[in-house]
Each structure stands twice: as structure tokens, then as C-alpha cells.
C-alpha positions as CSV (number, residue, x, y, z in Angstrom):
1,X,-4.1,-25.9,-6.1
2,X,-1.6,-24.4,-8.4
3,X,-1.3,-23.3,-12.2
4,X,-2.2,-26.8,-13.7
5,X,-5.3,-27.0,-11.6
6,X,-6.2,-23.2,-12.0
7,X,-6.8,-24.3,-15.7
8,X,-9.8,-26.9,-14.9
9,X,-11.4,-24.8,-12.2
10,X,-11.5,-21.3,-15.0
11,X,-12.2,-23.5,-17.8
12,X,-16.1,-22.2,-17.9
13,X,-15.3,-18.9,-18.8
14,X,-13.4,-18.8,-21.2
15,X,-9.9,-18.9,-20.2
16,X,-7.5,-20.6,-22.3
17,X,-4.2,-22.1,-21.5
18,X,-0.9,-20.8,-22.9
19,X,2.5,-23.1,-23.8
20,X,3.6,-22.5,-20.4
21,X,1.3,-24.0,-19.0
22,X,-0.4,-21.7,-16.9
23,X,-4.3,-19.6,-17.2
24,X,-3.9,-16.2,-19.5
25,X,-4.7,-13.6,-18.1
26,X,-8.1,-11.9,-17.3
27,X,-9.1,-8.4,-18.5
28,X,-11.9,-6.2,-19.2
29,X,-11.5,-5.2,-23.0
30,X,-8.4,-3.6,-24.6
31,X,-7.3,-2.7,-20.4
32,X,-4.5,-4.8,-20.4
33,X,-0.7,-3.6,-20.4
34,X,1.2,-0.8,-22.8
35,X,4.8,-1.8,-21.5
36,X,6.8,-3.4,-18.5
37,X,10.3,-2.6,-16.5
38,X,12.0,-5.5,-14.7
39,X,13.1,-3.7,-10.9
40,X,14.3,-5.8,-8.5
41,X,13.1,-5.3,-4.8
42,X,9.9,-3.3,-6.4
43,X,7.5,-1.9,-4.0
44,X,5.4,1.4,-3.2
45,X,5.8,3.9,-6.8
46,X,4.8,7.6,-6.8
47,X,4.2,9.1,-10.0
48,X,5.3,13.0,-10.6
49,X,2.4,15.9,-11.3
50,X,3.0,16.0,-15.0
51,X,3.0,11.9,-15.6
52,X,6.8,11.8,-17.2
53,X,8.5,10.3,-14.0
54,X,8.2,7.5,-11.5
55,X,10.4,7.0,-8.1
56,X,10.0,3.5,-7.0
57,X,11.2,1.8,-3.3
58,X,13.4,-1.1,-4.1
59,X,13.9,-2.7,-0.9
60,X,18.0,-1.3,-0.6
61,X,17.2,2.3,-2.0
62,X,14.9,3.5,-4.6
63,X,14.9,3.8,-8.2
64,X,13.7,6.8,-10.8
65,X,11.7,5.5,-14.4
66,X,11.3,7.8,-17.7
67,X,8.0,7.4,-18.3
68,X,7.4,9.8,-21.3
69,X,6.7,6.6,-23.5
70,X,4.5,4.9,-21.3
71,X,5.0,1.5,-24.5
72,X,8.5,1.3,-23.1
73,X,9.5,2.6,-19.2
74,X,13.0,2.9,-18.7
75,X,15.4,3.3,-16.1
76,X,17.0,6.5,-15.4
77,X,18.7,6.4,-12.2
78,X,19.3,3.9,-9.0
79,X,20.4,4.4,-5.3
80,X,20.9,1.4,-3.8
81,X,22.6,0.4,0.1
82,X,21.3,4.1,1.2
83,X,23.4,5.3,4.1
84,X,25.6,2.3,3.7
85,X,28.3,4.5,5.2
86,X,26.0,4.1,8.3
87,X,26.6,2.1,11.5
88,X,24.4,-0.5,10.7
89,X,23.9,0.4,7.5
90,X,22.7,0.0,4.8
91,X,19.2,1.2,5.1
92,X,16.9,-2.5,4.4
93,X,13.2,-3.3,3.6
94,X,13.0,0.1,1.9
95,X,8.9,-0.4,0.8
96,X,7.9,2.8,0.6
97,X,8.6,6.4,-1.1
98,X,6.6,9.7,-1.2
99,X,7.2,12.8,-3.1
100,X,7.0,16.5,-2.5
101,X,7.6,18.6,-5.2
102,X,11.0,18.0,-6.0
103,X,12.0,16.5,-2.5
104,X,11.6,12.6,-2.3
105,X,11.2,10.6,1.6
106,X,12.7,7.4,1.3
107,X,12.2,5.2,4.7
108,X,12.6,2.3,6.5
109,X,13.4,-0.5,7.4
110,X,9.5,-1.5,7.1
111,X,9.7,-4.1,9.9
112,X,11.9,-4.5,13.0
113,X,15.2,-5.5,12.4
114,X,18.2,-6.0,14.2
115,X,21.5,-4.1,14.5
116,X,19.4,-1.9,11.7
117,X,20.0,1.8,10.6
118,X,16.6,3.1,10.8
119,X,16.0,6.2,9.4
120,X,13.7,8.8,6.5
121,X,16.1,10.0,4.1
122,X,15.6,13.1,2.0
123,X,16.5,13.5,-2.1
124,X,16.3,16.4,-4.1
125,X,14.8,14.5,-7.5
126,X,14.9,17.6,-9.7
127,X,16.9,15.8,-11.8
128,X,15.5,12.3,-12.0
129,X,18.2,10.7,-13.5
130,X,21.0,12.5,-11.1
131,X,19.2,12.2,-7.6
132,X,21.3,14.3,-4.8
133,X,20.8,13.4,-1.3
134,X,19.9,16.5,1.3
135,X,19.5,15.0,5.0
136,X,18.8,12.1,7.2
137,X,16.9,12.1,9.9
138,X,17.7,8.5,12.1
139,X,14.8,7.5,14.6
140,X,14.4,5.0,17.2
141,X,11.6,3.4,15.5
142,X,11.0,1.2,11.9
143,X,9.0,3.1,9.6
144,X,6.4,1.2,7.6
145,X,5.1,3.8,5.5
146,X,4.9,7.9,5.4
147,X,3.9,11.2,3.8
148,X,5.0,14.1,2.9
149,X,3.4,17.4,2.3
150,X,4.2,21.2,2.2
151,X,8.0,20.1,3.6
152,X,6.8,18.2,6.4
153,X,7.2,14.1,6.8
154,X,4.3,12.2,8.2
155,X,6.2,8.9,9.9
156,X,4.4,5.7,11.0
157,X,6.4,5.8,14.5
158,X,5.7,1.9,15.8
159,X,8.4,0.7,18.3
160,X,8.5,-0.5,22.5
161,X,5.7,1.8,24.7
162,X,5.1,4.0,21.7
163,X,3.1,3.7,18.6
164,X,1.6,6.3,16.2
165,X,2.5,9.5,14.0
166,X,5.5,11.2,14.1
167,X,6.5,14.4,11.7
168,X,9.8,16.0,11.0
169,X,10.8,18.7,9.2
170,X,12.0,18.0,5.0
171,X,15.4,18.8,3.6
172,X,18.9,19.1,4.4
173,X,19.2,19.8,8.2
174,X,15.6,17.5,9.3
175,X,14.7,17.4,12.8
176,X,11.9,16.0,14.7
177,X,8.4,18.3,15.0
178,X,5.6,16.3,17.1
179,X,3.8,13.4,17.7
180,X,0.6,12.1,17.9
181,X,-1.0,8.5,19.6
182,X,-3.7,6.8,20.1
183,X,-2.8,6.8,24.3
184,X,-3.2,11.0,23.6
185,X,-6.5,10.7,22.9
186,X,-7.3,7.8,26.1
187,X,-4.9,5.9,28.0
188,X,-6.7,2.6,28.0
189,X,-5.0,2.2,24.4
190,X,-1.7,1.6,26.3
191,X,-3.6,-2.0,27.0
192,X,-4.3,-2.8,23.6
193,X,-1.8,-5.4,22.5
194,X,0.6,-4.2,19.2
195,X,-0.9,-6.4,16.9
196,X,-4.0,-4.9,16.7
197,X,-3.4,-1.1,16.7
198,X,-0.3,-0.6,15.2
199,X,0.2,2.7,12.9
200,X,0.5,1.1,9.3
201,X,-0.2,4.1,7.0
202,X,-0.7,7.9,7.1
203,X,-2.4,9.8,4.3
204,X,-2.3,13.3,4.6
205,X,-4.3,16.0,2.8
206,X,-5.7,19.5,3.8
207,X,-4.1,20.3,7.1
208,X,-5.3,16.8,7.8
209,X,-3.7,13.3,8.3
210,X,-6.2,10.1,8.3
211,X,-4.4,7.4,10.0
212,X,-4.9,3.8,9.4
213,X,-4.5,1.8,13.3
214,X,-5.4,-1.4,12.3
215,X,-8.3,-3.1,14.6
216,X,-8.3,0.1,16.2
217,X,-9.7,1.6,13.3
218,X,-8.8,4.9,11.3
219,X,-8.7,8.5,13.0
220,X,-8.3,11.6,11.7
221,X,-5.7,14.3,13.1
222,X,-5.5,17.8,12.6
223,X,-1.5,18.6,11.5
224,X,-2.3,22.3,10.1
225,X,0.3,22.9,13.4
226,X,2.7,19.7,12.6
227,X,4.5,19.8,16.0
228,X,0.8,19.9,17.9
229,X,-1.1,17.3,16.2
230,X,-4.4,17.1,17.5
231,X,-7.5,14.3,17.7
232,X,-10.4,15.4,15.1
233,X,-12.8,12.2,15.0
234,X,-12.6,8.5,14.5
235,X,-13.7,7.3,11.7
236,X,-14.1,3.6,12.3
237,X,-12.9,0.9,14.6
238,X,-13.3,-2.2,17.3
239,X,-14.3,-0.8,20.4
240,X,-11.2,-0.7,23.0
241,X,-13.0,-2.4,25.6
242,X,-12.7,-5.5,23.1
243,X,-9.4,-5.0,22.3
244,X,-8.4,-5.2,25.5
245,X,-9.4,-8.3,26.3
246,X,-7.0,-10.6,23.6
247,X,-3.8,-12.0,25.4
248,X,-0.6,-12.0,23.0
249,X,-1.6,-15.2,21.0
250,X,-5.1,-14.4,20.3
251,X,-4.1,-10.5,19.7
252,X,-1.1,-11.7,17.0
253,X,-4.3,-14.1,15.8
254,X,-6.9,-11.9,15.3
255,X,-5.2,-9.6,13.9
256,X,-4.9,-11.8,10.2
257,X,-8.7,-11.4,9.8
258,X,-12.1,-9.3,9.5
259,X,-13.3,-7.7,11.5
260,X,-10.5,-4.6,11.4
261,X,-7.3,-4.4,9.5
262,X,-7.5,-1.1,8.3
263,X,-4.4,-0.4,6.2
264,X,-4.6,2.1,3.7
265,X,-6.2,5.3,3.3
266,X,-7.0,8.0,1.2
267,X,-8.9,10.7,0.3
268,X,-10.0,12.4,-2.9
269,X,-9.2,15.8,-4.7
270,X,-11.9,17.8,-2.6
271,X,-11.5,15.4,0.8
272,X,-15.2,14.7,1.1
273,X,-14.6,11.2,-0.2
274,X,-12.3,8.4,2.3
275,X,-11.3,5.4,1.5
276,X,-10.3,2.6,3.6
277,X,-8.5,-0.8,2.3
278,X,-8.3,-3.9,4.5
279,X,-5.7,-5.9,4.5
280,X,-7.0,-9.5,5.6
281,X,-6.5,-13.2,5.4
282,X,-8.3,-16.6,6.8
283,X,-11.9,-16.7,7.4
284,X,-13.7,-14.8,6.7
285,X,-11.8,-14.2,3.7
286,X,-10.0,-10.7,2.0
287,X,-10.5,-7.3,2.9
288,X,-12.2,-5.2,0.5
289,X,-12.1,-1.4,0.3
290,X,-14.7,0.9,2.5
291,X,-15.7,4.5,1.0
292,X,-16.9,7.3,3.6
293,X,-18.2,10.3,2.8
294,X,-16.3,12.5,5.0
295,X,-17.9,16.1,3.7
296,X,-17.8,16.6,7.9
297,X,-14.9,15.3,8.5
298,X,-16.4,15.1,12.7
299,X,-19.1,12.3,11.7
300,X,-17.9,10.5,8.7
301,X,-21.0,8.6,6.8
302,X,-20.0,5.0,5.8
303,X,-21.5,5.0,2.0
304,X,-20.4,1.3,0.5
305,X,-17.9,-1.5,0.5
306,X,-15.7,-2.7,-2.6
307,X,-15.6,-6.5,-2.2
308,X,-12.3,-7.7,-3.3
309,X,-12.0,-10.3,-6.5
310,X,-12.3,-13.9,-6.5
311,X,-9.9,-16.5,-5.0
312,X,-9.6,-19.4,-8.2
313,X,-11.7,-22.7,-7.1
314,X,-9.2,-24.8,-4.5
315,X,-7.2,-22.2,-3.2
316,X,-7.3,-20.1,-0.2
317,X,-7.0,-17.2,1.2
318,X,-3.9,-18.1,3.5
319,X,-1.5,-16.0,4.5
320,X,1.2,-18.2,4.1
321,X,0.2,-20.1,1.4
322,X,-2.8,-18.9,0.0
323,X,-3.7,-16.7,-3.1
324,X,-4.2,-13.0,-2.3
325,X,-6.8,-11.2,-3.5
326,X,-7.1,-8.5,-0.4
327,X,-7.1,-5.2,-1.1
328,X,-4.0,-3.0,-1.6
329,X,-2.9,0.6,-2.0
330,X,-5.2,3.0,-3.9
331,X,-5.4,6.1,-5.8
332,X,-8.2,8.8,-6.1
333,X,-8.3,10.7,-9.2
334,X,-11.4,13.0,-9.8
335,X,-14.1,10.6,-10.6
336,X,-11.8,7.5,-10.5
337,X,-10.5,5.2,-8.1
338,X,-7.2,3.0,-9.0
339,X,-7.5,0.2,-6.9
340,X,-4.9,-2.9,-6.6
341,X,-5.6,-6.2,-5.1
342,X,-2.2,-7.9,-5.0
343,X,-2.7,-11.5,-7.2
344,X,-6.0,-10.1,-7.7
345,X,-4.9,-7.6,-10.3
346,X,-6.0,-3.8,-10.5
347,X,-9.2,-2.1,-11.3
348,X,-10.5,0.8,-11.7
349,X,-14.0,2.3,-10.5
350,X,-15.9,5.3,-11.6
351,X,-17.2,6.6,-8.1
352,X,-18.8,9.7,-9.4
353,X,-22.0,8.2,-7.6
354,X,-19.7,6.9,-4.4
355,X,-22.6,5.1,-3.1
356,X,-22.6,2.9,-5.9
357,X,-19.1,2.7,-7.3
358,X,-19.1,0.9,-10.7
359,X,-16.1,-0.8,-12.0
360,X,-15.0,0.1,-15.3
361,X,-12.2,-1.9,-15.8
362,X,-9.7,-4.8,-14.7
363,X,-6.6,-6.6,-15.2
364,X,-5.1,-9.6,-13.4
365,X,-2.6,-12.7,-14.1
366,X,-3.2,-14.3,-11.1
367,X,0.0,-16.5,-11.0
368,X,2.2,-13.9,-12.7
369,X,1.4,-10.7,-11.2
370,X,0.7,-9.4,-7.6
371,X,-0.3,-5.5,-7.5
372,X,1.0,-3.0,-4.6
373,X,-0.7,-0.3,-5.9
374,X,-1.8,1.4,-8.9
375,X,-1.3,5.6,-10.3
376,X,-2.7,7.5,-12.5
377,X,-0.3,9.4,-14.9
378,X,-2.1,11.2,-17.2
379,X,-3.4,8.8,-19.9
380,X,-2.2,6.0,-18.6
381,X,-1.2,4.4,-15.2
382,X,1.5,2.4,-13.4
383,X,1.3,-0.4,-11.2
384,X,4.5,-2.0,-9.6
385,X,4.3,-6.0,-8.8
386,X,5.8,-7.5,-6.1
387,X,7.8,-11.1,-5.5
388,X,4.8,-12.2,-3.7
389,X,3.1,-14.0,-1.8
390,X,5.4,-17.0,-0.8
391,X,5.6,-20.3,-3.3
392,X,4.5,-18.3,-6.3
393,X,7.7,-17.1,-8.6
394,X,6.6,-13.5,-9.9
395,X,9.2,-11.2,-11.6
396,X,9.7,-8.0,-10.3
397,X,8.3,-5.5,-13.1
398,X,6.5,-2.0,-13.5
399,X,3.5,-2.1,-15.7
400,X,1.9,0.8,-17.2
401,X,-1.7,0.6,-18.5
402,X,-4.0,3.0,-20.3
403,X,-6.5,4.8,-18.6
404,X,-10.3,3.8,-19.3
405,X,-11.2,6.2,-21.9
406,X,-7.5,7.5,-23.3
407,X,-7.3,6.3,-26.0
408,X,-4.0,4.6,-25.7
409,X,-4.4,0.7,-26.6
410,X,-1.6,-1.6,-26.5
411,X,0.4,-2.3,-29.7
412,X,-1.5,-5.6,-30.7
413,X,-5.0,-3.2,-29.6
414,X,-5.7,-5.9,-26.8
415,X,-2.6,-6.9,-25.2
416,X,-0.9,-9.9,-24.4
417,X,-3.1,-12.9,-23.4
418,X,-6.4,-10.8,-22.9
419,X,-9.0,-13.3,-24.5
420,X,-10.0,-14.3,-21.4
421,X,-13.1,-13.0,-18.9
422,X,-12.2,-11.3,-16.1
423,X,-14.5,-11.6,-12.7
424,X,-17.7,-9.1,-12.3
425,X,-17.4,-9.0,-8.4
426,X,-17.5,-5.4,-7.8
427,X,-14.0,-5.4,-6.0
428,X,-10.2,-7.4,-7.3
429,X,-7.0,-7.6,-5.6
430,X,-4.9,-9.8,-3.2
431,X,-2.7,-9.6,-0.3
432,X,-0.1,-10.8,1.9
433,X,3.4,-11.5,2.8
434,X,6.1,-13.1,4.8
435,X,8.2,-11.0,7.2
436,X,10.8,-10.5,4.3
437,X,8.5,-9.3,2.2
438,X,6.1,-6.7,1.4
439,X,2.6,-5.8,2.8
440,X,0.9,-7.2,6.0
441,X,4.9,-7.1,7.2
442,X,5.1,-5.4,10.3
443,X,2.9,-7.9,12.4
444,X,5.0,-10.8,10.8
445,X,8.0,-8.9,11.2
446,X,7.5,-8.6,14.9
447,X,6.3,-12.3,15.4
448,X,10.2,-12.9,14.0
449,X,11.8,-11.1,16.5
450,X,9.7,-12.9,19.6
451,X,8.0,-9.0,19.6
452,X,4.6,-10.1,19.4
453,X,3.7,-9.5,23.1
454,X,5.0,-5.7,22.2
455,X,2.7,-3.2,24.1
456,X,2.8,0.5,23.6
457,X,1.8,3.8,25.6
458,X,2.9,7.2,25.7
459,X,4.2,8.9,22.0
460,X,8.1,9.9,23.5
């Protein structure tokens, strides 16, 4: 079921059609868009401390955004084909960016390619509109995501007999620090099958990094030393003795669906708050987002689960062709949490009370708009949305969007299209891509280049 058939099954509350054809979209209130930004290639956006400048990954390079009218972002500067002077180059699926300061880590490719430059490349964005490049540190491995902290970068490091965290140092001359992996901490990990234990994201905060392994769950590693990383609990996680036991098939399988899928994490302002999103598809449906209160960080307390939004009457949650509604990045903020959910939109929760998270707000255009993730700036926030999932034609753009209690309305007061209800489920969001494009990627990415029986061991 597509748009057409989207418009029977929402008809009951209160969604009305518009002359294209297609549902409007859903929101709670005057929360609905202040301005857009067509980027082609959009994927993971940072925000700077004082709210007047985004840095977006663009799949070839990145891309800086004036923000200081949040009614109308703009473009200030691009770098696309990054170290296209390369062998192998240019630098491809570029889907994720972090900032320090004034140094930016740009990295890929996010999935295994061939006859690919792979590499974290360092900016200085002083000036956003006039970024200068400072080093490049190639490694032997994609990198899917990263962090960067105190001028140290915090790789996923997934390739052939090794997965987990590697750092390197920030800056013009960077050079490898230390490692971390899960075959550290036990050696029967080197049995667990790729699929269901790769490294997908690294959040680091506090002389910690929280690491997000998939079926194996997420652990927690002390980096106050970055070239001695070092095991502080696990968090959560399928018991290795169970991993062990899928073959390749079943492994590359399982590893679509609850139970596991941990892919993002984060923590908030004063670390005694985690969150964990899952990133699922299939039966039993979409991954929602898992809070922990993580006050001792050596036995974390599960508090709650953020069940993700709706899928429309008729559709599925498919990874291939399905409508996702999984959960996505995130973004703590104080009291707040900025959640997005892919076609499922964005929300945000007040999780003053993080037992019982309420949601304060929501936005989604189901068929128009799939949410990577979603940052506050001040009074307002920014969500880039993807080209995805797969059959669904969704311009590239940047949305910005006030924040619950700012003040800041869009020019109309409500926004385009916002007549209509949006879902009371106390999660939104969807998820999911093909090997080209962003999200679940590196599984699918693997599957493409016949590595899906990859195994991994020692960190080199």
C-alpha cells in the first residue's frame, strides 16, 4: 500500500488529502517546520555550540549551513570528492560527521567497498564558509560512524578478523592511538559471526565511550587513556553462547530483527541517563529506543522503552520494501530527548522523569520525509532527511523546527499541512536502507560483497 491507499486507511483521524494526492502530514500543534535546504547526498548533521552553524555528510564530502535565520537555512560552503587526488579516491558513502570545537571528522566509506580510499579526514571549520583541510589518516577498515572529543577520533573499526573501536589522534599530522574489541574482553567473541556484533556507533562522553555492538549488545570503555582503552561493564546484550550458535545465513537473518540491534547511543549532559536506539525490521516489528540509568555506570538499571510510531494500515515493516518507522539517531538536551524515527518523523520527549518519558511533541510526512536524526540549536532544531527507504521518492532537504516551548512558530503559526493528528504511541520514527544508502548499511553492504560469512578476532 502506497500514497492513494494511505488516504483510506488515515481517513478516521482526521487526515485530509492534498492536490498531490498524497496524506498531509501529521503533527502535534504549531511543531511543524520553520524552513527547509535542499542537500543532495544528506545524512548524519552536527550542529555548532552556539546554534548559528550546521556541517552536514553528503555522501561525496560534507557541507556547512548558516543557520542564523533558522525561517531560511542556507548554504555556505561544500566539499565534495574528498581526497579525490587519492588512489582510489574519492572518498564515497560519506554518512557521518562529528565536530570538535573547531576541528570537523569526516569518514568513510560507511560500507565495504571495493578499490575504495578509506579514510577520517580532519577540517579546521573556523570559518564555516571557507573550510581548510588539516590531515588524513587512511585505515584498513570502512568506517560507519565516529566521535570526536578533546582531539581524539573515536572510529568504528569493522573489517576481516577485526571488529571494534579504534582512536587516532585529531589534526594535521593524525596517527593511530589504540584499540579496543569485544575478543579483548573474551575470546569466544572471535566465533560470533559479523552480522551480529559488528561496531555500528561510538558515543563518547566523560572519559567514557558507550559502544553500540549490535546483537551483542552495548558496552562501555574507559578511553580517559585513548591508546589503552579498557572494558568498564556491559550494558545489555544476547548472551554469546547464543550467538554462537547461528551459521552465516541465519546470523545475516537474525540480525534484521528484535531481539538486539543496538545502533545508537547516547548519553545526557550529566551521563547518568543512556539511551539505546534499535534499529530493526520484520517481525517482530521496529526497534524503539531503551533509557538506562547509568548513575553507576558498573550496573546500569534498565528504566523504560520508547516504542517507535505506527506503520500506516497495509504496509510493513520490510526492509526492502516496507515503511520505516524504527528508531534513529538521537539527541539529549537537559530535560529533552530529540528523537528521529526515519518515515516515522521526529519527536521530542520530556524525560525529566526518565522512567516515564512523555512526549511533547511530533512531526512526520510519512511519504515525504525520512528522519536520520534530529539537534537541538537553541530555539529551534534541525533534522536532515534522507532518499530513503527504497521505492519511496523523498527529496533530500534540512528542516529546522522550533523547539517545544520557544516561542518560534512557523510563518503561517501552524505550518504547512498540519491539520492533521499525529499518533499518541509513546515512540515515532522509521528505518532502513539498501546497501547504497543510509542506515542499517553495513550488514547489507557486506551481503553485496559475498562478506556475509565475515568473522572477526583480535583488534590489529
Amino acid at each position: 500500500m502506497r500514497r492513494r491507499q494511505f488516504l483510506a486507511a488515515t481517513a478516521g483521524i482526521g487526515l485530509s488529502p492534498v492536490a498531490a494526492g498524497r496524506p498531509r502530514p501529521q503533527s502535534s500543534g504549531s511543531f511543524a517546520p520553520l524552513g527547509t535546504l535542499e542537500l543532495p547526498g544528506l545524512a548524519e548533521t552536527v550542529v555548532d555550540d552556539d546554534g548559528t552553524t550546521a556541517v552536514a555528510a553528503v555522501s561525496d564530502g560534507f557541507a556547512t549551513v548558516d543557520l542564523t535565520d533558522p525561517t531560511a537555512p542556507s548554504l555556505l560552503a561544500e566539499r565534495r570528492d574528498v581526497l579525490a587526488d587519492r588512489e582510489d579516491g574519492p572518498l564515497r558513502n560519506v554518512w557521518d560527521v562529528k565536530r570538535d570545537g573547531d576541528t570537523l571528522a569526516v569518514v568513510g566509506p560507511a560500507n565495504p567497498r571495493r578499490n575504495a580510499v578509506q579514510a577520517v579526514v580532519f577540517y579546521d571549520v573556523s570559518d564555516p564558509a571557507a573550510p581548510e583541510r588539516l590531515g588524513v589518516h587512511e585505515t584498513s577498515y570502512p568506517i560507519h560512524n565516529c566521535d570526536i572529543v578533546d582531539g581524539v577520533a573515536y572510529l568504528t573499526a569493522n573489517s576481516f578478523g577485526s571488529v571494534g573501536l579504534a582512536t587516532v589522534s585529531a589534526g594535521a599530522d593524525p596517527e593511530r592511538l589504540g584499540s579496543w574489541a569485544l575478543t579483548d574482553h573474551d575470546e569466544r567473541w572471535a566465533d560470533v559471526h559479523y552480522s551480529l556484533a559488528n561496531l555500528h556507533d561510538v558515543f563518547v562522553q566523560g572519559g567514557l565511550a558507550y559502544l553500540a555492538h549490535w546483537d551483542a549488545g552495548t558496552w562501555v570503555v574507559d578511553v580517559d587513556d585513548p591508546a589503552n582503552p579498557s572494558f568498564v561493564s556491559r550494558v545489555r546484550g544476547r548472551p554469546v553462547e547464543e550467538l554462537r550458535e547461528f551459521g552465516p545465513n541465519a546470523a545475516d537473518e537474525d540480525g534484521f530483527r528484535l531481539p538486539g540491534n543496538d545502533h545508537y547511543v547516547a548519553v545526557n549532559d550529566t551521563g547518568d541517563l543512556l539511551g539505546i536506539g534499535i534499529e530493526a525490521w520484520f517481525q517482530p516489528g521496529p526497534g524503539g529506543i531503551v533509557l538506562y540509568d547509568v548513575s553507576d555506570v558498573e550496573n546500569p538499571e534498565r528504566l523504560t522503552r520508547i516504542d517507535p510510531p505506527p506503520i500506516p494500515e497495509g504496509e510493513s515493516a520490510s526492509y526492502s520494501n516496507g515503511v520505516w518507522t524504527t528508531a534513529h539517531n538521537f539527541v539529549f538536551d537537559g530535560d529533552r530527548l530529540y528523537t528521529s524515527w526515519y518515515q516515522g518523523g521526529v519527536k521530542v520527549f520530556d524525560v525529566s522523569d526518565p522512567a516515564n518519558p512523555t512526549e511533547i511533541a511530533a512531526w512526520r510526512d510519512t511519504y515525504d520525509a525520512c528522519f536520520w536524526t534530529a539537534c537541538p540549536a537553541g530555539d529551534f532544531l534541525v533534522a536532515p532527511s534522507v532518499d530513503q527507504p527504497p521505492g519511496v521518492d523523498i527529496t533530500e532537504r534540512l528542516y529546522t523546527f522550533p523547539v517545544p516551548g520557544s516561542g518560534l512558530t512557523p510563518a503561517d503559526g501552524t505550518g504547512p499541512s498540519t491539520d492533521g493528528a499525529t499518533d499518541q504511541s509513546s515512540g515515532t520514527g522509521t528505518a532502513t536502507t539498501d546497501a547504497s544508502g543510509p542506515g542499517f548499511g553495513v550488514l547489507a553492504g557486506l551481503a553485496g560483497l559475498g562478506l556475509g560469512a565475515w568473522r572477526y578476532g583480535r583488534q590489529d
